[in-house]
MISE-922036 format. One record per residue: residue number from 0; residue in three letters; x, y, z of N, C-alpha, C in turn. Coordinates in Angstrom, 1 decimal, always signed. Each point is the difference from the previous one (the first is absolute). Example, Ala and Ser with C-alpha at 12.3 -4.5 7.8 and 13.67 -1.06 7.14 Angstrom:
! MISE-922036
[paro 0 'ALA' [+13.2 -5.7 +7.8] [-0.9 +1.2 +0.0] [+0.9 +1.2 +0.0]],
[paro 1 'SER' [-0.4 +1.1 -0.7] [+0.9 +1.1 +0.0] [-0.8 +1.1 +0.8]],
***
This chain:
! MISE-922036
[paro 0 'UNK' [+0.9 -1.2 +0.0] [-0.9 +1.2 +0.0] [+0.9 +1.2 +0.0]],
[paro 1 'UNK' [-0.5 +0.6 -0.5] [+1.0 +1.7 -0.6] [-0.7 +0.8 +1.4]],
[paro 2 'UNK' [+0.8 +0.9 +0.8] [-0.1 +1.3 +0.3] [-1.4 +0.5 -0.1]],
[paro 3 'UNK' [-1.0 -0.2 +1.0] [-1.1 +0.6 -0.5] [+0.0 +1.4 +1.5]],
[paro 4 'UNK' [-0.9 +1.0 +0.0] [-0.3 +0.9 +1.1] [-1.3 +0.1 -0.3]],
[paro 5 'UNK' [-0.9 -0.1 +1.0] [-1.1 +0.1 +0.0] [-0.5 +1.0 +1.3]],
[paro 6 'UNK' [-0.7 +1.1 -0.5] [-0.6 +1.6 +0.9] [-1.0 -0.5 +0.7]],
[paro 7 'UNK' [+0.3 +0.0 +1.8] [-0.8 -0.4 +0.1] [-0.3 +1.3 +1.1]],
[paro 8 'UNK' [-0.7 +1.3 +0.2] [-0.3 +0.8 +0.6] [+1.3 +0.6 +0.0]],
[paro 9 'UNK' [+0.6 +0.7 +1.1] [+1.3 +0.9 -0.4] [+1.6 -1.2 +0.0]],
[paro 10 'UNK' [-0.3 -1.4 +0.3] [+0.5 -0.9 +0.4] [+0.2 -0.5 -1.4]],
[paro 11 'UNK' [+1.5 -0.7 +0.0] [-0.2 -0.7 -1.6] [+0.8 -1.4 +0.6]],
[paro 12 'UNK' [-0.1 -1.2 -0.4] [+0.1 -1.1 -0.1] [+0.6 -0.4 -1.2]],
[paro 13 'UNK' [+1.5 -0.4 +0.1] [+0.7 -0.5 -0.8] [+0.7 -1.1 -0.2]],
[paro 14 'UNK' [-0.5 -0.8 -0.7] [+0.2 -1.6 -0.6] [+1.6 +0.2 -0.4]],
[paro 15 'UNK' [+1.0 -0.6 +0.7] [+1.2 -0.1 -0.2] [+0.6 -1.1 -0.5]],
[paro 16 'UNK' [-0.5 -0.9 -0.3] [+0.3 -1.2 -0.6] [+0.8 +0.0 -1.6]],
[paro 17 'UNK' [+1.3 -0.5 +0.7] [+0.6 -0.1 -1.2] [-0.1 -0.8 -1.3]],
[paro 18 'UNK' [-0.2 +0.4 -1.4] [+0.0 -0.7 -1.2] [+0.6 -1.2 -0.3]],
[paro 19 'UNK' [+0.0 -1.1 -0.2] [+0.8 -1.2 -0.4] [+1.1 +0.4 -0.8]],
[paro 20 'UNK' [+0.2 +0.9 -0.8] [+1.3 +0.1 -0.5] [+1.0 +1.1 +0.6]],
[paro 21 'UNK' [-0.9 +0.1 +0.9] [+1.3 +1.7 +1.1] [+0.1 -1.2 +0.9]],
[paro 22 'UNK' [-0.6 -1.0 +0.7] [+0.5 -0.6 +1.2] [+1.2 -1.1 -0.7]],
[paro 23 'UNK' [-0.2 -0.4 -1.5] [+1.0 -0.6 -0.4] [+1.1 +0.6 -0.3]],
[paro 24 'UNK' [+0.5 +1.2 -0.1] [+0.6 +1.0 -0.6] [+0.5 -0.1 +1.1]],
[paro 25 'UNK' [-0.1 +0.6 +1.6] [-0.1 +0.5 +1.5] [+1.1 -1.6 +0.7]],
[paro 26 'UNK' [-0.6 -1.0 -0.8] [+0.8 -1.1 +0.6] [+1.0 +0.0 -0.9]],
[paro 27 'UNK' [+0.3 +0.0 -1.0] [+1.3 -0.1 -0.7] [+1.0 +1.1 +0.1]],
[paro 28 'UNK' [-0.5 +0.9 +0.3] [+0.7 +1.3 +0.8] [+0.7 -0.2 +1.5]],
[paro 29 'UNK' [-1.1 -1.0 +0.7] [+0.5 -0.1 +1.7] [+1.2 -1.0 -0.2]],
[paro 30 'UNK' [-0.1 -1.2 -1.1] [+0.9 -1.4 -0.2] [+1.0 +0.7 -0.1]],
[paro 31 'UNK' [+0.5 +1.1 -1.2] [+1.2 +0.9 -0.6] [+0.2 +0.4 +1.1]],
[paro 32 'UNK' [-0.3 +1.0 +1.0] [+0.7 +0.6 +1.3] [+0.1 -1.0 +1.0]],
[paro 33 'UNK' [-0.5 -1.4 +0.2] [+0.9 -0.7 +0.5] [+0.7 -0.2 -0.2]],
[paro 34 'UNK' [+0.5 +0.0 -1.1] [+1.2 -0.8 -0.6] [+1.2 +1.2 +0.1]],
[paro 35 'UNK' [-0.2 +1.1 +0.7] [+0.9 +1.4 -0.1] [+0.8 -0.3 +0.9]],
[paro 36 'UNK' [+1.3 +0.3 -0.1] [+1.2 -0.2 +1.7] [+0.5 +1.7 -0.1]],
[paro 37 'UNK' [+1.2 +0.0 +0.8] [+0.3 +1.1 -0.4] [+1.5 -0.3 -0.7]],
[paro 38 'UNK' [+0.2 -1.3 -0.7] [+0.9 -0.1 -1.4] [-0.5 +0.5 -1.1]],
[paro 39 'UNK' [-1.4 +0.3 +0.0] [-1.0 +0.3 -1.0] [+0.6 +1.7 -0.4]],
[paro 40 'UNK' [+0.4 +0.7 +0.5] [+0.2 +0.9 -0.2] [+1.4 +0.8 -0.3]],
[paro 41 'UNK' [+0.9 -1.2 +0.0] [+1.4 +0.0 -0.4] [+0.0 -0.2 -1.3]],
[paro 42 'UNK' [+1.5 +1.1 -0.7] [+0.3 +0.5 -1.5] [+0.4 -1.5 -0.1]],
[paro 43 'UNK' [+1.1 -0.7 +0.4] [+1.0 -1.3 -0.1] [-1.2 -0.9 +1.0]],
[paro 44 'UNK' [+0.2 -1.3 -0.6] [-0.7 -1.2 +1.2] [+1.4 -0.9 +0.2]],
[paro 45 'UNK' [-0.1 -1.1 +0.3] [+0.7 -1.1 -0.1] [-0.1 -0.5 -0.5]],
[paro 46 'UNK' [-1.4 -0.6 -1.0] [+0.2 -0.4 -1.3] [+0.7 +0.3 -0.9]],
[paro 47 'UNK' [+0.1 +1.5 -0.4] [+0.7 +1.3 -0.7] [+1.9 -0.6 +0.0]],
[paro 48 'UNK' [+0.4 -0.2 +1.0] [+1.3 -0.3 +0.4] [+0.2 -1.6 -0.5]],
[paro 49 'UNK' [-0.9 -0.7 +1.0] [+0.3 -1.6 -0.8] [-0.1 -0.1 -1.5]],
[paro 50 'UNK' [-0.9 +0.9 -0.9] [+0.1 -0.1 -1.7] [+1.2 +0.3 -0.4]],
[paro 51 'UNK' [+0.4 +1.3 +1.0] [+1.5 +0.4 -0.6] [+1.1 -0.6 +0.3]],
[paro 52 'UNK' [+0.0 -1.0 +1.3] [+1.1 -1.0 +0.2] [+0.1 -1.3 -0.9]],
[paro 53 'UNK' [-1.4 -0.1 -0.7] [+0.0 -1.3 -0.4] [-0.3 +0.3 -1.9]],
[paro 54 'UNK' [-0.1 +1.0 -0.4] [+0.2 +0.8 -1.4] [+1.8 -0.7 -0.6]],
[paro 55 'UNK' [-0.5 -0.5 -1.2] [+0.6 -0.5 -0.7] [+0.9 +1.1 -1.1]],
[paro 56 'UNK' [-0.6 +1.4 +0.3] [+0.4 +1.1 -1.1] [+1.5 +0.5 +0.5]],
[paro 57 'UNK' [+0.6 +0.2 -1.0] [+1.6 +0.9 +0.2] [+0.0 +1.1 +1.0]],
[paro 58 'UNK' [+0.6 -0.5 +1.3] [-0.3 +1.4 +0.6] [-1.4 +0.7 +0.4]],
[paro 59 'UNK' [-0.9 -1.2 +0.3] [-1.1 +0.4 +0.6] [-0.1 +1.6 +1.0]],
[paro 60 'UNK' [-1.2 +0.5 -0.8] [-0.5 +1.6 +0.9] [-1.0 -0.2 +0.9]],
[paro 61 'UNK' [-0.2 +0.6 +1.1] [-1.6 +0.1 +0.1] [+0.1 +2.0 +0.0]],
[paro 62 'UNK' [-1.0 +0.3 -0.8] [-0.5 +1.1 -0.4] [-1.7 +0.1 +0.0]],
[paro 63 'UNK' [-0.4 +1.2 +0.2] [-1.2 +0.9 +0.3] [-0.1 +0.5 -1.2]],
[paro 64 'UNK' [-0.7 -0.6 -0.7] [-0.7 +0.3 -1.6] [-1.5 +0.0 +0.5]],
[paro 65 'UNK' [-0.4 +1.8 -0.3] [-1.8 +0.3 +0.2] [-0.8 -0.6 +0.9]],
[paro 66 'UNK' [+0.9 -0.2 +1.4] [-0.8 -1.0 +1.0] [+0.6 -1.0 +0.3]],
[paro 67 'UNK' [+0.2 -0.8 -0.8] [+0.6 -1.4 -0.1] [+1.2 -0.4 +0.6]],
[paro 68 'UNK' [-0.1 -0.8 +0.4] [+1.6 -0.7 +0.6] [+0.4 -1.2 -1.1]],
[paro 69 'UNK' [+1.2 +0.5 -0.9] [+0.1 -1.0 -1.0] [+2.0 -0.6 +0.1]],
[paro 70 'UNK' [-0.2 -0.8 -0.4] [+1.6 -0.6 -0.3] [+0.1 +0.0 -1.7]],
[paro 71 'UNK' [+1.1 +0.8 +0.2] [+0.5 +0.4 -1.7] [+1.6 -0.6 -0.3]],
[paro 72 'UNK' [+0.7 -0.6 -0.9] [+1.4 +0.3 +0.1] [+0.5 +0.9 +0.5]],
[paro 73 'UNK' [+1.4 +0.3 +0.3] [+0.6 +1.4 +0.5] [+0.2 +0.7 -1.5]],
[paro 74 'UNK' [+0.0 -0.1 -0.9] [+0.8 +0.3 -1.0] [-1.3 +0.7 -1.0]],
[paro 75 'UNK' [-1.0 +0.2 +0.7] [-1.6 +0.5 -0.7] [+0.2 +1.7 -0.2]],
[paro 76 'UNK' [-0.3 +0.1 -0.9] [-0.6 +1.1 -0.9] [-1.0 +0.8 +0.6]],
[paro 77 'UNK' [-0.5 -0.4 +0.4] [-1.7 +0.4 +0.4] [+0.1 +1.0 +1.2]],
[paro 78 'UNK' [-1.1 +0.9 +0.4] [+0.2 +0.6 +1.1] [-0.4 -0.7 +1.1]],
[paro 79 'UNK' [-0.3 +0.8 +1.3] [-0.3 -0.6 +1.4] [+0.9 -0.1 +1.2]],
[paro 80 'UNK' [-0.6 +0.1 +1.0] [+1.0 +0.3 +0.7] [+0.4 -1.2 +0.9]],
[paro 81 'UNK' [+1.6 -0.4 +0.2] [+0.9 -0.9 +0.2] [-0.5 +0.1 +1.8]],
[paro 82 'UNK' [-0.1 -1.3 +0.2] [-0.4 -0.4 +1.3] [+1.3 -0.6 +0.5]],
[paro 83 'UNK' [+0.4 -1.2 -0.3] [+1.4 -0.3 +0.5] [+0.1 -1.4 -1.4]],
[paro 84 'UNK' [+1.3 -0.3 -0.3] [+0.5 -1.2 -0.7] [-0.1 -0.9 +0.7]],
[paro 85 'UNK' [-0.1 -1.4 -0.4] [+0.6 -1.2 +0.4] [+1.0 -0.1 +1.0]],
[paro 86 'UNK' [+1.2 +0.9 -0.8] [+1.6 +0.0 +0.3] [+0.0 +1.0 +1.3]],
[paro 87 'UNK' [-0.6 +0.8 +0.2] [-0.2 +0.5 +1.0] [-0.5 +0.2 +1.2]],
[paro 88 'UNK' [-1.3 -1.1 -0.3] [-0.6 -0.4 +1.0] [+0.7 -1.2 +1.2]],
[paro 89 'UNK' [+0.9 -0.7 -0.8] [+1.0 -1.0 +0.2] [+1.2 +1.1 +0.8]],
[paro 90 'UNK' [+0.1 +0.3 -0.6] [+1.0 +0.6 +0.8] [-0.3 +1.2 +1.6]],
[paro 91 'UNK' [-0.9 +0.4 -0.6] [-0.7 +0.4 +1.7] [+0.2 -0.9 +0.7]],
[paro 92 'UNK' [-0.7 -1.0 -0.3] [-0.6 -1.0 +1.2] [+0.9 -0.9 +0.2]],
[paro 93 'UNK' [+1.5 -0.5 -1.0] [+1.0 -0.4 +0.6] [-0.5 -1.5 -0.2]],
[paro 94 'UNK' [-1.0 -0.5 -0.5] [-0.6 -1.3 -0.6] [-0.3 -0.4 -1.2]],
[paro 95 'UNK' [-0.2 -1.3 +0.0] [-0.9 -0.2 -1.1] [-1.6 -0.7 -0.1]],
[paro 96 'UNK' [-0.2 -0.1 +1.2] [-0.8 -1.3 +0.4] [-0.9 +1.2 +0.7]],
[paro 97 'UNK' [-1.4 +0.0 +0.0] [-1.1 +0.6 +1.1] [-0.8 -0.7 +0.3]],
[paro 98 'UNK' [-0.7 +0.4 +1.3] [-1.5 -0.7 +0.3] [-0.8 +0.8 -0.4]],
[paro 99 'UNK' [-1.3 -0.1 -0.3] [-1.0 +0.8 -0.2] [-0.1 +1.3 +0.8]],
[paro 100 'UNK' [+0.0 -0.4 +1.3] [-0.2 +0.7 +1.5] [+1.5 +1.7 -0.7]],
[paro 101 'UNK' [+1.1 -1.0 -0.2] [+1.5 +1.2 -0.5] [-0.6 +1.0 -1.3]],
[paro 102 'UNK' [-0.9 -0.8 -0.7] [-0.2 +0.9 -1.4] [-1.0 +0.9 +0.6]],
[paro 103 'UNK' [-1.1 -0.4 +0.6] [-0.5 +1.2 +0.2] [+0.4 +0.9 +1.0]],
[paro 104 'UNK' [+0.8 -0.2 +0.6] [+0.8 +1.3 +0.8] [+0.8 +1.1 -0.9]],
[paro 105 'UNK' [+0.7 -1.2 -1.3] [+0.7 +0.7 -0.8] [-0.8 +1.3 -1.1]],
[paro 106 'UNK' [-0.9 -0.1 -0.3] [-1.5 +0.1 -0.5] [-0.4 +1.2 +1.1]],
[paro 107 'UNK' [+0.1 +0.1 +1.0] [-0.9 +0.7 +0.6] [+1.3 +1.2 +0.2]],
[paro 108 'UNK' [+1.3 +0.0 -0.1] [+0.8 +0.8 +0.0] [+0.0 +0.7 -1.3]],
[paro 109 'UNK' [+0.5 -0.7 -0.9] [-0.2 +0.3 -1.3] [-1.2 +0.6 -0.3]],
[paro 110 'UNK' [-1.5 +0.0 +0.7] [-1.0 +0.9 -0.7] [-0.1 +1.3 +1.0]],
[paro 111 'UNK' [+0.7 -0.2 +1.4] [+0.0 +1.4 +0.4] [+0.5 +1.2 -0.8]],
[paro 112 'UNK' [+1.3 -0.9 -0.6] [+1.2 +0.8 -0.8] [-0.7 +0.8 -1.2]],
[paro 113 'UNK' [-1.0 -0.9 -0.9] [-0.6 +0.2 -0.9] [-1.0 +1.1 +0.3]],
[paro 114 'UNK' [-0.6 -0.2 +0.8] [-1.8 +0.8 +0.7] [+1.1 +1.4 +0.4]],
[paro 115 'UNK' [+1.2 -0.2 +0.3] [+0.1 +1.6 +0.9] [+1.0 +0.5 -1.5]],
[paro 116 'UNK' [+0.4 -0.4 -1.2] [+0.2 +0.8 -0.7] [-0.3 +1.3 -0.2]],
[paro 117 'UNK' [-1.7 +0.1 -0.2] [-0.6 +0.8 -0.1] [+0.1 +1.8 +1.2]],
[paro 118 'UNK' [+0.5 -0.5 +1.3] [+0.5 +0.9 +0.3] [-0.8 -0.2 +1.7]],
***
C-alpha cells in the first residue's frame, strides 16, 4: 500500500507503510552497510598490496588512476599517481613474505600518505 493521508477533522492520519519495492530497495541498502568496516574507506587495501606483490608485470606499480588503485608496469606511459613499487615496498618492510594482518597495516599507512597529499 502507497502512502495514503486521510483528513480527518483538523487531525490527519497517515498510512506509512512501505511499498514492496522501497522495503526491497531499504534491505539491499542495510545488507551493503553491513558489509562497511572502516577498511572500506581506505585509498590502498591489502588486497591492493597482495596484487602488487604477486603481479607478474616488470617492475610492478600501484598507482591512483581516477579513483582506482591499479598495478601497472614501472615503465608505463600513462598518468596517475605513483603509490609505492614492488621494489619499494620490499624494501621498507625489509621482507618478502606478509600476513594479511602486515598488508593491511601496510595499506593503512600508505593511504594516510595518499589521503593527506591533498593538504
Amino acid at each position: 500500500m502507497t502512502a495514503v493521508a486521510q483528513a480527518v477533522g483538523e487531525c490527519r492520519v497517515v498510512d506509512l507503510t512501505v511499498p514492496p519495492a522501497m522495503d526491497r530497495i531499504g534491505a539491499e541498502y542495510e545488507g551493503y552497510a553491513d558489509t562497511m568496516n572502516s577498511d572500506d574507506v581506505r585509498t590502498v587495501r591489502g588486497q591492493d598490496l597482495r596484487r602488487l606483490l604477486d603481479s607478474d608485470l616488470p617492475d610492478p606499480t600501484l598507482v591512483l588512476v581516477e579513483g582506482r588503485v591499479e598495478v601497472v608496469p614501472g615503465d608505463r606511459e600513462s598518468g596517475g599517481l605513483e603509490i609505492v613499487s614492488r621494489e619499494t615496498l620490499l624494501r621498507r618492510a625489509g621482507r618478502s613474505e606478509f600476513t594479511d594482518t602486515e598488508l593491511e597495516q601496510q595499506s593503512a599507512m600508505l593511504s594516510a600518505a595518499v589521503d593527506n597529499l591533498g593538504g
